[in-house]
Rosetta silent file (secondary structure, phi, psi, omega in degrees, C-alpha in Angstrom):
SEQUENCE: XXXXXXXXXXXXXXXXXXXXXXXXXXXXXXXXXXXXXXXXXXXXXXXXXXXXXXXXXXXXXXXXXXXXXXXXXXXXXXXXXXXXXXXXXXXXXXX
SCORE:     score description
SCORE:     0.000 S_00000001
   1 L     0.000  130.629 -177.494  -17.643  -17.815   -4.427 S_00000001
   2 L  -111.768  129.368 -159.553  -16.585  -15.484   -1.897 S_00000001
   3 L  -108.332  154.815 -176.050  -12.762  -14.548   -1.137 S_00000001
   4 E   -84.823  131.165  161.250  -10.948  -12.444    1.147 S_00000001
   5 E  -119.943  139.497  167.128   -8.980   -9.579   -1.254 S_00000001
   6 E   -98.843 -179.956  -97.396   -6.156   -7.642    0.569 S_00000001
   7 E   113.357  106.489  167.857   -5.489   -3.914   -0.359 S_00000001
   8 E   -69.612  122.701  155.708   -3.452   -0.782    0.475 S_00000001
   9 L  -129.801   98.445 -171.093   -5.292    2.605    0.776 S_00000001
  10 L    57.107   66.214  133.064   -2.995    5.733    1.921 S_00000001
  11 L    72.376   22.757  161.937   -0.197    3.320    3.225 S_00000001
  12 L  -114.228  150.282  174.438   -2.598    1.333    5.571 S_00000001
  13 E   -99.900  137.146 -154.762   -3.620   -2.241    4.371 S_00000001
  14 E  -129.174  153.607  175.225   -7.235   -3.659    4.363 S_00000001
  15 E  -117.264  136.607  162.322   -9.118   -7.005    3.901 S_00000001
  16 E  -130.250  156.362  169.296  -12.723   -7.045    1.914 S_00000001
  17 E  -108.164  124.039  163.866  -14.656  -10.508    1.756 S_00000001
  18 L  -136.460 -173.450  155.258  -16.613  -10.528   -1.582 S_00000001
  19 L  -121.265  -36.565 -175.865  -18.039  -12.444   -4.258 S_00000001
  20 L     0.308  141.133  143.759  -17.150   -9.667   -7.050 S_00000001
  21 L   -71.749  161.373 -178.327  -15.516  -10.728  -10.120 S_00000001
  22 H   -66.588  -13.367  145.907  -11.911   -9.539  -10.147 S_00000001
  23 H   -45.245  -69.739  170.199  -12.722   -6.633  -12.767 S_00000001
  24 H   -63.597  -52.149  154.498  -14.878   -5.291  -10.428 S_00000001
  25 H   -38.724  -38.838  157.477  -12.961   -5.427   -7.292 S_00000001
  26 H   -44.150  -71.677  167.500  -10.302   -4.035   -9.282 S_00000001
  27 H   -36.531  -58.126  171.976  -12.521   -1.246  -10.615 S_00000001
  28 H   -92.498   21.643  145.552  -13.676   -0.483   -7.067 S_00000001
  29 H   -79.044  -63.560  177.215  -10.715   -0.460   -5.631 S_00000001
  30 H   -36.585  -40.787  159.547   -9.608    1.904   -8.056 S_00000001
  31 L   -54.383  -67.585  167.632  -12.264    4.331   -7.486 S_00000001
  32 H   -26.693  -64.578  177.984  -11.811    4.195   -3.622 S_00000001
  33 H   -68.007  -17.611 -179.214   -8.375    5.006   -3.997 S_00000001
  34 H   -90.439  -43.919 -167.967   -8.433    7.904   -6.793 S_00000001
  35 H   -83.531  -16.448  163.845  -10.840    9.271   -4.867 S_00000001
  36 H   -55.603  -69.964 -175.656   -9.219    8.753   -1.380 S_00000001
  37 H   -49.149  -76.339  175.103   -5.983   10.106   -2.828 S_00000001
  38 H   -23.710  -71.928  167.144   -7.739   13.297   -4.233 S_00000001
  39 H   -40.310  -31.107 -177.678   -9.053   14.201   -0.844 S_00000001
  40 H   -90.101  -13.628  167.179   -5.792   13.639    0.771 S_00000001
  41 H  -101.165    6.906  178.111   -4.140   16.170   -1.360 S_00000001
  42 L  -126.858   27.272  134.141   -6.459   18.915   -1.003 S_00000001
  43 L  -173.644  115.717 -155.191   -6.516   18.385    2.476 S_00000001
  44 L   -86.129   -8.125 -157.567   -3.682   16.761    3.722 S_00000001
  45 L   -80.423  -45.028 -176.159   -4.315   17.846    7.470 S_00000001
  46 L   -50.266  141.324  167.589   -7.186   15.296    7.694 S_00000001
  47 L   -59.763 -169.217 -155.446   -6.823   11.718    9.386 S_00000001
  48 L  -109.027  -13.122 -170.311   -7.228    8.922    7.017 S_00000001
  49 L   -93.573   -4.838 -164.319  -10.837    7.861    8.994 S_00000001
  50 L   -98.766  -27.419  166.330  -12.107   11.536    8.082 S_00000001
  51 L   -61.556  -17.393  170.760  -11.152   11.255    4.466 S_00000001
  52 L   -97.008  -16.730 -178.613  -13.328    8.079    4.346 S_00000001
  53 L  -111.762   39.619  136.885  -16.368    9.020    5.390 S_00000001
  54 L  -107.855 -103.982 -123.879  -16.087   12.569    2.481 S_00000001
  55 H   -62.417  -17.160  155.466  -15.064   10.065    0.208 S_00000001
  56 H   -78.269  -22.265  175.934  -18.409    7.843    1.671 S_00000001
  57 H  -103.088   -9.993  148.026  -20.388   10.286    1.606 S_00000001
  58 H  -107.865    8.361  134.763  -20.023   11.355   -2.040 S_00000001
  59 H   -68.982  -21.017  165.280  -20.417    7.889   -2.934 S_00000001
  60 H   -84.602   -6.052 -179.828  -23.405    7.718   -1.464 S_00000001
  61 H  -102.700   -5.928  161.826  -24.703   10.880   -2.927 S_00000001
  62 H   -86.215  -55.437  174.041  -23.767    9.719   -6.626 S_00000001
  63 H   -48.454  -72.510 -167.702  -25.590    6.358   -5.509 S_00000001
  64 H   -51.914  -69.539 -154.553  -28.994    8.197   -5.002 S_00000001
  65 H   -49.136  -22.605  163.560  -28.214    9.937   -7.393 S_00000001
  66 H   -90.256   -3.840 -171.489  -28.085    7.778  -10.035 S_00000001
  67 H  -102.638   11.436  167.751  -30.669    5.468   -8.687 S_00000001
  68 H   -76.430  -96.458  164.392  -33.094    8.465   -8.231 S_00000001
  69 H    13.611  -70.292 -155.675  -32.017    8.506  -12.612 S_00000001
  70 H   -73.165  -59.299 -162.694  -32.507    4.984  -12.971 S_00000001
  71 H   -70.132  -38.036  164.005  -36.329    4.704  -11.600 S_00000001
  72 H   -60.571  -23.697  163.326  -37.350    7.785  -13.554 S_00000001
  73 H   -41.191  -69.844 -156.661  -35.557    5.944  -16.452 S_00000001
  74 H   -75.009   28.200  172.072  -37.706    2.441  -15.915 S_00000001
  75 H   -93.574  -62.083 -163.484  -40.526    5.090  -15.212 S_00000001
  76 H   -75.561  -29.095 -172.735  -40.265    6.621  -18.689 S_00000001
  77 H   -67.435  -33.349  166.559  -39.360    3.530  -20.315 S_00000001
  78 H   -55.576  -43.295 -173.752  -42.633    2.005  -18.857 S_00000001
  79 H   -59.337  -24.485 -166.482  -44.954    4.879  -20.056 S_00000001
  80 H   -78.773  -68.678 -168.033  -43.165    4.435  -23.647 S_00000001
  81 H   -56.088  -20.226  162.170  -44.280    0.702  -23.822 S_00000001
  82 H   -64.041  -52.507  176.194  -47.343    1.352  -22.536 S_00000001
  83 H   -62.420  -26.057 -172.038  -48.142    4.274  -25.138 S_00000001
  84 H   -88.643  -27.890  173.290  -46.536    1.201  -28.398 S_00000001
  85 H   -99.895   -8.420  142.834  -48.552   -1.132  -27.096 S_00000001
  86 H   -43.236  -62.205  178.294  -51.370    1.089  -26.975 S_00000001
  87 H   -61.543  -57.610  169.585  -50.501    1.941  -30.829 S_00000001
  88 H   -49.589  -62.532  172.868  -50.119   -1.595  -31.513 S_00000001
  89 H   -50.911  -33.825 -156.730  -53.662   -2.562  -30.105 S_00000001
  90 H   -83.570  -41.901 -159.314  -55.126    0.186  -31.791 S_00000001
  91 H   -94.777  -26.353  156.744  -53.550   -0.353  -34.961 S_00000001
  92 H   -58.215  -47.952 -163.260  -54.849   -4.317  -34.781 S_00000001
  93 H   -64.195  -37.613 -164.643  -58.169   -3.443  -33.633 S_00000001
  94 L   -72.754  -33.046  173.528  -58.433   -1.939  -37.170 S_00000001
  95 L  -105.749    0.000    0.000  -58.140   -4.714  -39.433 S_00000001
């Protein structure tokens, strides 16, 4: 079911509409903001709109990155089950 959550980031307050459980909104709030914060102290000169889109754009460059990860993952994982059930056929065919 999806709820309005409010939230403070660097002293201005925000609305998000989700469905998340509250672990996860919690969890990605948390992120936002450690990583928000971080930016704002090693460069404190910046507005607060230029620190979000650094801190968007190396969330989006962890997101490919792991989902670059993840399809050679289900890549490799296919080729494994493909080679056991190879072995398994093989190893039937025999008796």
């Amino acid at each position: 079911m999806e709820r309005v959550v409010k939230f403070e980031v660097l002293g201005q307050e925000y609305q998000l509409s989700t469905d998340a459980s509250d672990e996860d909104v919690h969890e990605i709030l948390q992120l936002v903001k450690n990583l928000l914060e971080s930016y704002s102290q090693s460069a404190s000169s910046l507005p607060a709109n230029k620190l979000a889109i650094l801190a968007s754009l190396n969330m989006a460059g962890k997101y490919v990155k792991l989902r670059r990860e993840f399809d050679e993952f289900k890549l490799m994982v296919g080729q494994t089950a493909d080679m056991m059930e190879s072995k398994i056929d093989s190893v039937l065919e025999l008796k």
